[in-house]
N, C-alpha and C positions, 0 to 999 in steps of 0.2 A: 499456456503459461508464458512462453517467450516472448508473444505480442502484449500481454497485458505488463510484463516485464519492460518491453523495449518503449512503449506510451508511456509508464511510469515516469521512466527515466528521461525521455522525450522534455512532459512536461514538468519536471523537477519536482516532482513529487517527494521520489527518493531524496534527494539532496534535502528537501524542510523535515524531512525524517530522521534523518541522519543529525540536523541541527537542532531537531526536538530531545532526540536520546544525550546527546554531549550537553544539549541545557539541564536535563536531568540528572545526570550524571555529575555536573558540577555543584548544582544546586544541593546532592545527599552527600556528596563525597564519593569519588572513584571505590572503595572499600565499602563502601553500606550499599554500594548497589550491587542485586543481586540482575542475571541475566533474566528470572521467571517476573520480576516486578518492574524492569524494564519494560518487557510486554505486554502487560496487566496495566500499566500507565498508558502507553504511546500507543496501541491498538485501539483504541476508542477513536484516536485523535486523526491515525491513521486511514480507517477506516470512512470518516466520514470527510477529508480531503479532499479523495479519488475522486476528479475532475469528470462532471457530468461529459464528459465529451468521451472518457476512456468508458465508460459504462454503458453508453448507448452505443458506442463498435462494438464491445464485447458483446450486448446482449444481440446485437444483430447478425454477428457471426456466428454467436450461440442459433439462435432462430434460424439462420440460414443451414446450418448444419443437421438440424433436427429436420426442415422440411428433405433437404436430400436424401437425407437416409433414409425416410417413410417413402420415397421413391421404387 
């Protein structure tokens, strides 16, 4: 979690995230947004962001990991 955390941040992911929820946020009003519709909006957007570059480390240290252990 700490390296898919520290690439995030790397390549600013987090920050267009961060300025997606405050565009949100402005757009309903600070008071009509709730934190559960927050998530429910910007997790879509979130999700499909994440730079083909952070997912193909991950899945390869994933894969690397699975062949050691079967070791």
């Amino acid at each position: 979690m700490e390296l898919v955390r520290d690439r995030l941040v790397e390549c600013g992911w987090k920050d267009e995230m961060r300025i997606a929820c405050r565009e949100h946020v402005k757009k309903k009003g600070r008071k009509d947004v709730t934190v559960d519709e927050l998530i429910r909006v910007i997790t879509p957007k979130g999700r499909a962001s994440v730079p083909d570059s952070v997912k193909a480390e991950l899945l390869n240290r994933i894969q690397n990991f699975i062949v050691s252990a079967a070791l």
